[in-house]
N, CA and C atoms as an extended XYZ file, in Angstrom:
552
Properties=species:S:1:pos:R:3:atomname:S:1:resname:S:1:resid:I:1 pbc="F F F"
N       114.632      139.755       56.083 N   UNK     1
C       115.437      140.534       57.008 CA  UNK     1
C       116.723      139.789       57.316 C   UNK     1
N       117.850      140.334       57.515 N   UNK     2
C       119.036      139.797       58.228 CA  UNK     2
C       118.740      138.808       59.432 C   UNK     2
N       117.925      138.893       60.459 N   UNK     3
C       117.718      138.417       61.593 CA  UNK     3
C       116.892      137.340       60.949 C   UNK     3
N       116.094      136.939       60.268 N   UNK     4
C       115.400      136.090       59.560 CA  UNK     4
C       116.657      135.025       58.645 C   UNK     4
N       117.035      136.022       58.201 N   UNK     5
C       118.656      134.916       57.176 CA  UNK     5
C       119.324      134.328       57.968 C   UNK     5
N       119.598      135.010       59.154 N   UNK     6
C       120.738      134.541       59.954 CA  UNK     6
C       119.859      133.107       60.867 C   UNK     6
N       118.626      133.386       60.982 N   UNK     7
C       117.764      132.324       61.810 CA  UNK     7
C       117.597      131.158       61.075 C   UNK     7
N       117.475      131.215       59.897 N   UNK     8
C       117.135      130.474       58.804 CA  UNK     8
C       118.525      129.011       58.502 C   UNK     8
N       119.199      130.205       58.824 N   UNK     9
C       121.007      129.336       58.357 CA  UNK     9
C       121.215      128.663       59.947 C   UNK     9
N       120.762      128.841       60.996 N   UNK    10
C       120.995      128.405       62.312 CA  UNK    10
C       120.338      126.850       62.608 C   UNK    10
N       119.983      126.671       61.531 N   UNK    11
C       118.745      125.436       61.254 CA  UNK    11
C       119.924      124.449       61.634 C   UNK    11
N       119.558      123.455       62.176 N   UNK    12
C       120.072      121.851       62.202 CA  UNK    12
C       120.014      121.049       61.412 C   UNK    12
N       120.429      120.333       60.392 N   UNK    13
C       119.941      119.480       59.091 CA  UNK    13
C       118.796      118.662       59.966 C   UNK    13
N       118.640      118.209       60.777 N   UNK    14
C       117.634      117.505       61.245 CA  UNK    14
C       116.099      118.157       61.398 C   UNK    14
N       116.109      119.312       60.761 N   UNK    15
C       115.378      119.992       61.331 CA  UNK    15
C       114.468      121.212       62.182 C   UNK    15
N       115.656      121.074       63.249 N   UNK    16
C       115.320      121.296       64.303 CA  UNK    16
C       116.317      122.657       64.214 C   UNK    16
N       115.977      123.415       65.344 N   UNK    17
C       117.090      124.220       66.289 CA  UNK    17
C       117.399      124.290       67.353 C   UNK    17
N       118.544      124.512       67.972 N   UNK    18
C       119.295      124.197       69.050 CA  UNK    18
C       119.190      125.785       70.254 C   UNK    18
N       119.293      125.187       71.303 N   UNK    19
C       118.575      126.776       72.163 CA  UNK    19
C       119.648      127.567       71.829 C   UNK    19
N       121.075      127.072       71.657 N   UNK    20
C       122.075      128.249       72.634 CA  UNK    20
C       123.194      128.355       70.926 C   UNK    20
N       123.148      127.882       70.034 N   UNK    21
C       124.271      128.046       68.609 CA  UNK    21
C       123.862      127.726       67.629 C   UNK    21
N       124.194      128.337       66.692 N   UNK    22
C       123.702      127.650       65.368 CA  UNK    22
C       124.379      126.387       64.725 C   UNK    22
N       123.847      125.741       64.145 N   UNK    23
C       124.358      124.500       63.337 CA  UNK    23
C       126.076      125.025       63.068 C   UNK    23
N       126.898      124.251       63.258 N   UNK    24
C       128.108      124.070       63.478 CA  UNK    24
C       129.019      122.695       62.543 C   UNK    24
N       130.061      122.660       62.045 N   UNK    25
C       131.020      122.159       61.131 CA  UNK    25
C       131.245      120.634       61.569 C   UNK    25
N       131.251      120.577       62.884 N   UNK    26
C       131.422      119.137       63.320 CA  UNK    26
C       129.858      118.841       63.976 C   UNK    26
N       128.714      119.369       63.648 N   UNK    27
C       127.322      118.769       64.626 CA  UNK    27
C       126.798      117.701       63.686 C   UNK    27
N       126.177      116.932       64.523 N   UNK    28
C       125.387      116.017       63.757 CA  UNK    28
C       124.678      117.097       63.267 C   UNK    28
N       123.275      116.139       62.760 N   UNK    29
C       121.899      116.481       62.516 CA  UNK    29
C       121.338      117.114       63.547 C   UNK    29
N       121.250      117.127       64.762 N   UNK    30
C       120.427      117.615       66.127 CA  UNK    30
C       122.006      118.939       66.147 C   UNK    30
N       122.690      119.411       65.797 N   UNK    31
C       123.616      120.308       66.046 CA  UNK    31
C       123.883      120.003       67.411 C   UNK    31
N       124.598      118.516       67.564 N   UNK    32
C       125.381      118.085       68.829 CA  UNK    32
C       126.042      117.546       68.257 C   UNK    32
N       127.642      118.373       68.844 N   UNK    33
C       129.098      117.784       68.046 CA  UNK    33
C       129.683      116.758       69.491 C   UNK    33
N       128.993      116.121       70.677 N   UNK    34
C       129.445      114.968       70.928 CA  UNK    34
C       131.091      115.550       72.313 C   UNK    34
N       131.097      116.620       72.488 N   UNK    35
C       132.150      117.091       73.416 CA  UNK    35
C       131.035      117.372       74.651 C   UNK    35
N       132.468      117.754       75.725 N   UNK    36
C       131.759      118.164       76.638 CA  UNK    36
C       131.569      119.398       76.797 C   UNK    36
N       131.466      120.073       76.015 N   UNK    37
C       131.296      121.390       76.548 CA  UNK    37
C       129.576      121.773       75.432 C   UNK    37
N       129.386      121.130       74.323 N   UNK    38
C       128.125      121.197       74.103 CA  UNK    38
C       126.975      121.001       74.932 C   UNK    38
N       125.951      121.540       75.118 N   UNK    39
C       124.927      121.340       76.423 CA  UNK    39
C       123.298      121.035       75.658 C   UNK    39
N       123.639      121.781       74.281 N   UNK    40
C       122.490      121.391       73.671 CA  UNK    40
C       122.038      121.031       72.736 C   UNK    40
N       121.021      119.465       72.079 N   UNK    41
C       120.762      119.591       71.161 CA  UNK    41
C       119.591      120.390       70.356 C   UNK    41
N       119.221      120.319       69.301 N   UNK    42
C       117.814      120.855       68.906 CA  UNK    42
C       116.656      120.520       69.706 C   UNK    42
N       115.824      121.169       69.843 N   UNK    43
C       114.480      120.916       70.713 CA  UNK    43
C       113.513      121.648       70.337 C   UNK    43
N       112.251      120.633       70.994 N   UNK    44
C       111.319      121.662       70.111 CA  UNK    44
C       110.585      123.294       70.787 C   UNK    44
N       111.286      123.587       71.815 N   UNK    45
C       110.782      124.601       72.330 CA  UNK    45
C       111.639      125.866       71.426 C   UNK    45
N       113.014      125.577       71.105 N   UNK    46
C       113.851      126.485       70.272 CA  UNK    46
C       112.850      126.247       68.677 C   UNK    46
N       112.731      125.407       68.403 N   UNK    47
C       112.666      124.754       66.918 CA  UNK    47
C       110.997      125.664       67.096 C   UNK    47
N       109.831      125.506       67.836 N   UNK    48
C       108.543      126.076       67.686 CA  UNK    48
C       108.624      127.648       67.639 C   UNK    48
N       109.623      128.225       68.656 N   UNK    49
C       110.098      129.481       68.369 CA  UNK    49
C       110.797      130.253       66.815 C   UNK    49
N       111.361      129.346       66.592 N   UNK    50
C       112.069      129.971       64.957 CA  UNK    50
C       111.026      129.821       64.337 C   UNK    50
N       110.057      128.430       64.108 N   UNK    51
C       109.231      128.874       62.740 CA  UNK    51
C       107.704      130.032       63.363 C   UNK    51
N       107.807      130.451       64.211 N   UNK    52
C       106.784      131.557       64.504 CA  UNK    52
C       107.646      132.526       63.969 C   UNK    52
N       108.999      132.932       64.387 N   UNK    53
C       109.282      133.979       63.871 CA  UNK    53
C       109.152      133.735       62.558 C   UNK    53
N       110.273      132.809       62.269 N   UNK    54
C       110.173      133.208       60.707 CA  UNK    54
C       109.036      133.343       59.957 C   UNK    54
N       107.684      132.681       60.297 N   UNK    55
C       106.895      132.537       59.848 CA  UNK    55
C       106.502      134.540       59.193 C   UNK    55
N       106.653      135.167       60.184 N   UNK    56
C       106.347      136.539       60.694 CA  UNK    56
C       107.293      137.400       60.332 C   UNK    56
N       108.164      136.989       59.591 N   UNK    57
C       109.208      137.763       58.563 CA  UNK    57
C       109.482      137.636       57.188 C   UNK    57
N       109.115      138.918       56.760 N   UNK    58
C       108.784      139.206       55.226 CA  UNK    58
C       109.963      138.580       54.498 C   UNK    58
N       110.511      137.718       53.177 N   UNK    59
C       111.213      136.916       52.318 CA  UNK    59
C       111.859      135.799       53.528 C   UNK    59
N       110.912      135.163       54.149 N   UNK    60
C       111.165      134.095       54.692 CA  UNK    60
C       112.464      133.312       54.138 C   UNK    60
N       113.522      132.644       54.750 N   UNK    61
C       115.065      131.658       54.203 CA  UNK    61
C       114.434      130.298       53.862 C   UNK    61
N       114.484      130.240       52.634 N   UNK    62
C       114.440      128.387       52.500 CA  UNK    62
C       115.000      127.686       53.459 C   UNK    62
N       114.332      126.694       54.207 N   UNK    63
C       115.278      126.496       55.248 CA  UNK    63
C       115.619      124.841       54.549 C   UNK    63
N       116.765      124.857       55.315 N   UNK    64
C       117.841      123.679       54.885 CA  UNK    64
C       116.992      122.440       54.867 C   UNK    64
N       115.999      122.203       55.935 N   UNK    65
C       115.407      121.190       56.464 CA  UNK    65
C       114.119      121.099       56.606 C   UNK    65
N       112.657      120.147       56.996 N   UNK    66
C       112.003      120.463       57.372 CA  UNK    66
C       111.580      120.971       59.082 C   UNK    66
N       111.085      121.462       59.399 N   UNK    67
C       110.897      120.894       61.295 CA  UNK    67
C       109.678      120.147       61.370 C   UNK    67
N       109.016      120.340       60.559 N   UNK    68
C       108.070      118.957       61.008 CA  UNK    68
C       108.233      118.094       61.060 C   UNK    68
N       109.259      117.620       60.403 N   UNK    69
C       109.737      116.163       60.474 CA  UNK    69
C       110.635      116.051       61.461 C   UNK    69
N       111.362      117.128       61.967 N   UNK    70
C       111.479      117.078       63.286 CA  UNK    70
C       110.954      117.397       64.648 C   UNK    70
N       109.215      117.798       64.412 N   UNK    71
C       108.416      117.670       65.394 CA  UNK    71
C       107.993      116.332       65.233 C   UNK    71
N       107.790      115.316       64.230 N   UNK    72
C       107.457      114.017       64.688 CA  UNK    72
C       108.096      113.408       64.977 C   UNK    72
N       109.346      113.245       64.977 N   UNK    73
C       110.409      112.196       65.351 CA  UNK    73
C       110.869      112.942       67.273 C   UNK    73
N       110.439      114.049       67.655 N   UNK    74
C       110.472      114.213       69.145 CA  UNK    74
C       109.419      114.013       69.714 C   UNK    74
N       108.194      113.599       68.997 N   UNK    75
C       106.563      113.780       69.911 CA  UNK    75
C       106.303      112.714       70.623 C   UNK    75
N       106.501      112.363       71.651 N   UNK    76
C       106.023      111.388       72.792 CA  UNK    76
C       104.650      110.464       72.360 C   UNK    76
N       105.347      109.288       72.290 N   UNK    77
C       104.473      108.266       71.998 CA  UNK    77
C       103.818      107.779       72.319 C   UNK    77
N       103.468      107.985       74.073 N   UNK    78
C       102.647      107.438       75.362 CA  UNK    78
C       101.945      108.832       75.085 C   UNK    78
N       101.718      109.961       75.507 N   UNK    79
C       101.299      110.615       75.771 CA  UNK    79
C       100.908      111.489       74.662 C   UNK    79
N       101.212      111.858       73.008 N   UNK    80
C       101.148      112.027       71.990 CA  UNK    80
C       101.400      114.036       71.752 C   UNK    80
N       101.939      114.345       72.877 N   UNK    81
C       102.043      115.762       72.942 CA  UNK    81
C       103.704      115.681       72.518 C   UNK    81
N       104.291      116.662       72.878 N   UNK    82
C       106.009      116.838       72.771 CA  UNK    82
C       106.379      117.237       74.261 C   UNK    82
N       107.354      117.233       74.301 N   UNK    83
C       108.536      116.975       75.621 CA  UNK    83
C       110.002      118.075       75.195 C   UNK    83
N       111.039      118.339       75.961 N   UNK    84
C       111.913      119.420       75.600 CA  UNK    84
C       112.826      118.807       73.792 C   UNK    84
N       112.783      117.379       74.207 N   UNK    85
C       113.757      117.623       73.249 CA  UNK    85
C       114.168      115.714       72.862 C   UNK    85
N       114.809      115.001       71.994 N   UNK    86
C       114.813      113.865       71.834 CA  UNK    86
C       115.071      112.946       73.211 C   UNK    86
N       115.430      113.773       73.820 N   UNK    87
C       116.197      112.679       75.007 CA  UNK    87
C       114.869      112.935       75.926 C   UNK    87
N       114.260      114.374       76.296 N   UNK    88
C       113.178      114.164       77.430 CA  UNK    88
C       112.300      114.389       76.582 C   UNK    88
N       111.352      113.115       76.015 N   UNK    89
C       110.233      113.329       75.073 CA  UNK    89
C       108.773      112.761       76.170 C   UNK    89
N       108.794      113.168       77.551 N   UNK    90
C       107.370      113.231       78.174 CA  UNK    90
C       106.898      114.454       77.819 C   UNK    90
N       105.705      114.360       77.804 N   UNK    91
C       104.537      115.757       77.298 CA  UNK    91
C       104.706      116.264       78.503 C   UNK    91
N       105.185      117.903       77.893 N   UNK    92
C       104.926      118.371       78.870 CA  UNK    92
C       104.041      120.239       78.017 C   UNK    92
N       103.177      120.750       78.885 N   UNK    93
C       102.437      121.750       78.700 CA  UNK    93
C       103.057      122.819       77.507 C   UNK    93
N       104.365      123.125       78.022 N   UNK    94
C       105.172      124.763       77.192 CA  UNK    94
C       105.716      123.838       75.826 C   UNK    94
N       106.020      122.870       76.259 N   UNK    95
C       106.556      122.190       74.721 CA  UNK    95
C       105.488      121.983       73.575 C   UNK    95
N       104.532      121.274       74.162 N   UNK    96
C       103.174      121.050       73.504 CA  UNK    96
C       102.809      122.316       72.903 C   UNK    96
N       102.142      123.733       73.721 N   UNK    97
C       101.774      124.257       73.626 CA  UNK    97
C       102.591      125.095       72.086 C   UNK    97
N       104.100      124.956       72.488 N   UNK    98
C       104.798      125.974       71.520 CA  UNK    98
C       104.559      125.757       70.004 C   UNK    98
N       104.892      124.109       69.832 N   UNK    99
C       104.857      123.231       68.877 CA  UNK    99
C       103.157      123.546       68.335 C   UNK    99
N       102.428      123.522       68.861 N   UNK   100
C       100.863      123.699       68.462 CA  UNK   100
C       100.570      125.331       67.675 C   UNK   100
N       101.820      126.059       68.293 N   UNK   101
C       101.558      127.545       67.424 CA  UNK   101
C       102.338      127.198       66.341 C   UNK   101
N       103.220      126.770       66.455 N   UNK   102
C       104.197      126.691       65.432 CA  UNK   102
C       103.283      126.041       64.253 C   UNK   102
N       102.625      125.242       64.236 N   UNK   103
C       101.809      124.379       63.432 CA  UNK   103
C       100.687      125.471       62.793 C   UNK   103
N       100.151      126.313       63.525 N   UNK   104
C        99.162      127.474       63.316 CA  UNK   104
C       100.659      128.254       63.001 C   UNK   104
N       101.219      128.580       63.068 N   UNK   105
C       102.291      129.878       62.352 CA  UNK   105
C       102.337      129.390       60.463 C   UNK   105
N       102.303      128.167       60.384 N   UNK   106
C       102.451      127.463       59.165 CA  UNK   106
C       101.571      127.191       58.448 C   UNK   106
N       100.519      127.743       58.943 N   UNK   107
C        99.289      127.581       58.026 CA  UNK   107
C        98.944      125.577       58.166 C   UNK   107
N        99.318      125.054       59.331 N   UNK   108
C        99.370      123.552       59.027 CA  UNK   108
C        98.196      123.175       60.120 C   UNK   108
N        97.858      121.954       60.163 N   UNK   109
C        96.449      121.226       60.650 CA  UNK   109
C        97.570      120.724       62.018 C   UNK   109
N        97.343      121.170       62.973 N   UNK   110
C        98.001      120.332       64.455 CA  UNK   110
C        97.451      118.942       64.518 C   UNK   110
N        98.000      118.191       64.934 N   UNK   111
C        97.273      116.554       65.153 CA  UNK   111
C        96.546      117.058       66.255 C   UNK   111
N        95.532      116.261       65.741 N   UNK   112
C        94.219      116.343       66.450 CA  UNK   112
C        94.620      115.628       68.439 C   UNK   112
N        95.529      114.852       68.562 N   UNK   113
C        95.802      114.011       69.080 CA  UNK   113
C        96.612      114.926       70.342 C   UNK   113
N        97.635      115.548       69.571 N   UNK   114
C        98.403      116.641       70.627 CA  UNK   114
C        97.882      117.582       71.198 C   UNK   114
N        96.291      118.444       70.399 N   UNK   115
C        95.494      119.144       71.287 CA  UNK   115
C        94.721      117.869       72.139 C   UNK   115
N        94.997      117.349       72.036 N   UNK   116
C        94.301      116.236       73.232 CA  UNK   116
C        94.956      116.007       74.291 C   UNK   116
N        96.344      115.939       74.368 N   UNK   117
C        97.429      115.644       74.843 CA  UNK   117
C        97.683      117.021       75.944 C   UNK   117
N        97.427      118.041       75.464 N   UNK   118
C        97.645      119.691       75.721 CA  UNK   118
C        96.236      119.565       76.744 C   UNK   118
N        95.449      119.370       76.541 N   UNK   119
C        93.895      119.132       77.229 CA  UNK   119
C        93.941      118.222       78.624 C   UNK   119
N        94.796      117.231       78.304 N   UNK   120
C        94.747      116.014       79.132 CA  UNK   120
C        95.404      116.977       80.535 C   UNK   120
N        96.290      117.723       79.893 N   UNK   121
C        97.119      118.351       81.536 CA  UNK   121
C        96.607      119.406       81.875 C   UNK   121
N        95.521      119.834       82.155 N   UNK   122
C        94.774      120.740       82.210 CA  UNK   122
C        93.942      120.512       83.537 C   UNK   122
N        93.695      120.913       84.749 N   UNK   123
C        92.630      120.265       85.334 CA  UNK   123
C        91.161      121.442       85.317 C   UNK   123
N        90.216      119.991       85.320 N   UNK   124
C        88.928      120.793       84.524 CA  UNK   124
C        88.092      120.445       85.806 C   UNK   124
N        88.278      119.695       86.531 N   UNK   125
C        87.088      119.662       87.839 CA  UNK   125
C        86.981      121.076       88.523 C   UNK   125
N        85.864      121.138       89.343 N   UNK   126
C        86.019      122.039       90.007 CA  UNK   126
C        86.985      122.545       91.638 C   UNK   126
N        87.136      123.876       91.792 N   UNK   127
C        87.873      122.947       92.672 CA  UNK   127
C        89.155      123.855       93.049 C   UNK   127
N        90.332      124.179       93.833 N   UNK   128
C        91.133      125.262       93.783 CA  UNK   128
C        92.578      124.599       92.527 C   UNK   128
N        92.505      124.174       91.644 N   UNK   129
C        93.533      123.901       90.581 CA  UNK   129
C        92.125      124.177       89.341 C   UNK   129
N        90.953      124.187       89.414 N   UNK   130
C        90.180      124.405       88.093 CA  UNK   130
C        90.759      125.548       87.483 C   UNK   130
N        90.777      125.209       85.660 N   UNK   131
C        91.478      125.863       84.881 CA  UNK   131
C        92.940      125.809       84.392 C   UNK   131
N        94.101      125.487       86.245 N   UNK   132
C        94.980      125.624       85.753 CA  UNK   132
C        95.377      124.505       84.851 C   UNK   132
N        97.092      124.359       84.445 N   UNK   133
C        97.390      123.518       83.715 CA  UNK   133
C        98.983      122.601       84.521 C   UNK   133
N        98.966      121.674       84.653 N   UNK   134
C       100.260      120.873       85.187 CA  UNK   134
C       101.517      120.810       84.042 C   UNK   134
N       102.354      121.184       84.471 N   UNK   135
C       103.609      121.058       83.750 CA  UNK   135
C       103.787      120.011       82.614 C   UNK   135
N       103.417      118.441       83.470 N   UNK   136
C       103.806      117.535       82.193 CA  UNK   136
C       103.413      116.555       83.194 C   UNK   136
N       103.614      115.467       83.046 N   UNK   137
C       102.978      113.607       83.495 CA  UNK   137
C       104.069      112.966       84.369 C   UNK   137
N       103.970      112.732       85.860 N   UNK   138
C       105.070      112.065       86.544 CA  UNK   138
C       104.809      110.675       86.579 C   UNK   138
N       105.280      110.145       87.208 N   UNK   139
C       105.362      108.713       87.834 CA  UNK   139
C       106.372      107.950       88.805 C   UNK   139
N       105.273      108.679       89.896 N   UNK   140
C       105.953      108.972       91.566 CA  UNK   140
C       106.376      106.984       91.553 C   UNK   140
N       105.533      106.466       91.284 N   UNK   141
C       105.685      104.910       91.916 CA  UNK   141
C       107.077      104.294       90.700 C   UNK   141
N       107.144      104.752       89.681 N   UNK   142
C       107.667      103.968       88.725 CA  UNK   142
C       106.930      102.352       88.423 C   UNK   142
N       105.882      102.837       88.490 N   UNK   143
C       104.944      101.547       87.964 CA  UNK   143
C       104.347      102.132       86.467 C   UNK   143
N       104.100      102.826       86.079 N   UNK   144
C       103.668      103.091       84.491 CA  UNK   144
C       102.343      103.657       84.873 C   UNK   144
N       102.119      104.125       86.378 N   UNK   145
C       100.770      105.024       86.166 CA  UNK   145
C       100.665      106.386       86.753 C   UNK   145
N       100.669      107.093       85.189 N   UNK   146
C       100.957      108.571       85.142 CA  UNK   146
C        99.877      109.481       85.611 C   UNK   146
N       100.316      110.479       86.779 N   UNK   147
C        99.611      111.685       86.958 CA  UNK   147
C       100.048      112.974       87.125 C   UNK   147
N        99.100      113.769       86.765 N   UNK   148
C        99.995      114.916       86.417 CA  UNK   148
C       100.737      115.621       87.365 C   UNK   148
N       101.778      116.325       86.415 N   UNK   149
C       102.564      116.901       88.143 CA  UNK   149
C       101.201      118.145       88.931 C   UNK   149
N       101.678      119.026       89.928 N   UNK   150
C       100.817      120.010       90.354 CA  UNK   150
C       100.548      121.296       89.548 C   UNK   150
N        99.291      121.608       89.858 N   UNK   151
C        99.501      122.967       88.652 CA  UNK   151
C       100.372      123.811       88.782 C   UNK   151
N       100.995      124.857       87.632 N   UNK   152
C       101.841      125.163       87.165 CA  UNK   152
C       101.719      126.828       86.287 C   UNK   152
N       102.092      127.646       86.755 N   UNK   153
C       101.710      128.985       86.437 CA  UNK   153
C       102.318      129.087       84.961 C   UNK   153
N       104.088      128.837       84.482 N   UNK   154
C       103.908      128.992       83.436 CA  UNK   154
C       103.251      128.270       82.266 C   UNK   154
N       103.354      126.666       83.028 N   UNK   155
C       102.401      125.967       82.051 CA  UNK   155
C       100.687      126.327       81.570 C   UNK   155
N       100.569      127.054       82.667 N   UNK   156
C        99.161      127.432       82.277 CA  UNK   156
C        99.182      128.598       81.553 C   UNK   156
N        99.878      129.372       81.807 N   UNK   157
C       100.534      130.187       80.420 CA  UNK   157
C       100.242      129.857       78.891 C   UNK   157
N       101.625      128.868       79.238 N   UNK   158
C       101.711      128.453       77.931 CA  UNK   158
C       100.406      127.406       77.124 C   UNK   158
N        99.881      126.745       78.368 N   UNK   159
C        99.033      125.951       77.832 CA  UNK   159
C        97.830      126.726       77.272 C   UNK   159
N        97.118      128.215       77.605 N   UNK   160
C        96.516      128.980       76.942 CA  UNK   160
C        96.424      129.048       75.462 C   UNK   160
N        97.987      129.511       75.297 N   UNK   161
C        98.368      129.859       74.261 CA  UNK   161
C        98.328      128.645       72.749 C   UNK   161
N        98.699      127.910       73.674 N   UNK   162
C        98.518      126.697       72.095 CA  UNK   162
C        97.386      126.339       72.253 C   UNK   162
N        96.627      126.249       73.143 N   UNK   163
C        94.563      125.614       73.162 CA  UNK   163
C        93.880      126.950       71.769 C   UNK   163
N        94.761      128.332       71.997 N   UNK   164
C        94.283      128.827       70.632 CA  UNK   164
C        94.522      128.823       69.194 C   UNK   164
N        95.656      127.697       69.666 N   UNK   165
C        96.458      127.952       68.270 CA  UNK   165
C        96.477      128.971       67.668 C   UNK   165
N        97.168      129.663       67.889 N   UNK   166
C        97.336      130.946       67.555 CA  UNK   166
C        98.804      131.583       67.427 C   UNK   166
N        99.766      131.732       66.768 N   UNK   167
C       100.976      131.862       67.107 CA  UNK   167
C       101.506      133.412       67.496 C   UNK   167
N       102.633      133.482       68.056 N   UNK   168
C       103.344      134.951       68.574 CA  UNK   168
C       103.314      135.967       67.341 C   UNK   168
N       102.915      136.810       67.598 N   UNK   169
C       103.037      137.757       68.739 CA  UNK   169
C       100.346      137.518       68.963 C   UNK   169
N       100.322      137.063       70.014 N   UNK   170
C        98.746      137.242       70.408 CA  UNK   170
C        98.031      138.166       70.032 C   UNK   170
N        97.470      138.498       69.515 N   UNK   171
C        96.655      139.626       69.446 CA  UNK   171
C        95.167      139.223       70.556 C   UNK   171
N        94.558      140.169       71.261 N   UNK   172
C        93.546      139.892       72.189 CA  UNK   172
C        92.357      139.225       71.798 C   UNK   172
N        91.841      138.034       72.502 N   UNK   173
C        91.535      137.435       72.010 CA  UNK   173
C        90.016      137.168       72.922 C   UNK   173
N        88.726      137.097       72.712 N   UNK   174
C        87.959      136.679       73.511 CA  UNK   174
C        87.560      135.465       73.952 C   UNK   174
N        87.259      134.639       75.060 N   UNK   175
C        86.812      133.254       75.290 CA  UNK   175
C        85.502      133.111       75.015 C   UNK   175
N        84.968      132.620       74.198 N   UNK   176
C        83.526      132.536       74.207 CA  UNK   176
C        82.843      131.322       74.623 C   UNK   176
N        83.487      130.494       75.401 N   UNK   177
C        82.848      129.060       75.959 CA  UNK   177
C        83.598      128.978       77.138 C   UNK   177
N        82.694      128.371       77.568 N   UNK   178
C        83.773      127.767       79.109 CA  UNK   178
C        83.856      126.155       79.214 C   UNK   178
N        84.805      125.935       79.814 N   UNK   179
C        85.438      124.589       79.639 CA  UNK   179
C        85.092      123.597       80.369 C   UNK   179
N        83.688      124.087       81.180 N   UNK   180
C        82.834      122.989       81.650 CA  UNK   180
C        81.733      123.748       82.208 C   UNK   180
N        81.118      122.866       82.931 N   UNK   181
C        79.764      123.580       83.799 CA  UNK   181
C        80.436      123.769       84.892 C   UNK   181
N        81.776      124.036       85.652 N   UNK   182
C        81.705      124.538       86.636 CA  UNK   182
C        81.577      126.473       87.022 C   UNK   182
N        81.161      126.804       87.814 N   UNK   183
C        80.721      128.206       88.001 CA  UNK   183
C        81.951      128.818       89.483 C   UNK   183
N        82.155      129.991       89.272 N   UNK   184
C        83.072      130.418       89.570 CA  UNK   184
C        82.608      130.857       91.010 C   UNK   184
């Protein structure tokens, strides 16, 4: 499709894609040409979005680049999930989550490590936050010991969505386990 060609060519040599323009004459690799009026580089919440679509459009564009290789070079190394983008690489829930369909859009094996990561921000006790999911990992003291922020409606959203790996557009889906012995 046109909208598929045109998505395809919007690619970043790095990879990646950028939320708000397509790859551009003076951008690096991350399609950041270094002025002030650029606001964004590639990230993986844009970058997990294109390969679902494209994935989902008939004569798919060779794309210029890989993005997996630019989902590993953004994936948070403390925490082993993904974060918005090279500069904020803390795990956080919608990034994780997107990147985890994107991996299921591709027919590809998610690291075992990032559904762990996606899990970790989840709270599973019982309790008035059971089920939901926290945005991403703070660190109120600035001492290096991380807890999660408070739960988080779209993160729990999104965090649904990649625990199925399953990529856009959902089709309905049943739960057939529950995620602990607590009772409702």
């Amino acid at each position: 499709s046109e909208a598929g060609q045109w998505l395809g060519g919007a690619q970043c040599e790095g990879g990646g894609w950028q939320y708000d323009e397509p790859s551009g004459d003076a951008d690096d690799e991350h399609c950041w040409d270094g002025s002030d009026t650029d606001f964004f580089q590639s990230d993986t919440n844009t970058t997990a979005l294109a390969v679902q679509a494209l994935a989902s459009v008939p004569g798919t564009p060779v794309l210029a680049a890989n993005p997996f290789g630019f989902f590993r070079a953004a994936r948070d190394d403390i925490k082993n999930g993904w974060g918005y983008d090279l500069t904020f690489t803390t795990t956080d829930a919608n990034s994780t989550a997107l990147v985890l369909q994107a991996y299921a859009a591709a027919d590809r094996n998610a690291p075992p490590a990032a559904v762990r990561a996606l899990r970790d921000l989840q709270y599973l006790r019982c309790g008035p936050r059971y089920g939901a999911f926290a945005f991403t990992w703070i660190d109120p003291e600035g001492d290096g010991t991380y807890k999660r922020s408070g739960p988080d409606t779209y993160a729990t959203t999104g965090g649904i969505l990649g625990l199925l790996q399953k990529p856009l557009p959902v089709a309905e889906h049943e739960v057939t386990r529950r995620t602990s012995g607590c009772r409702a």
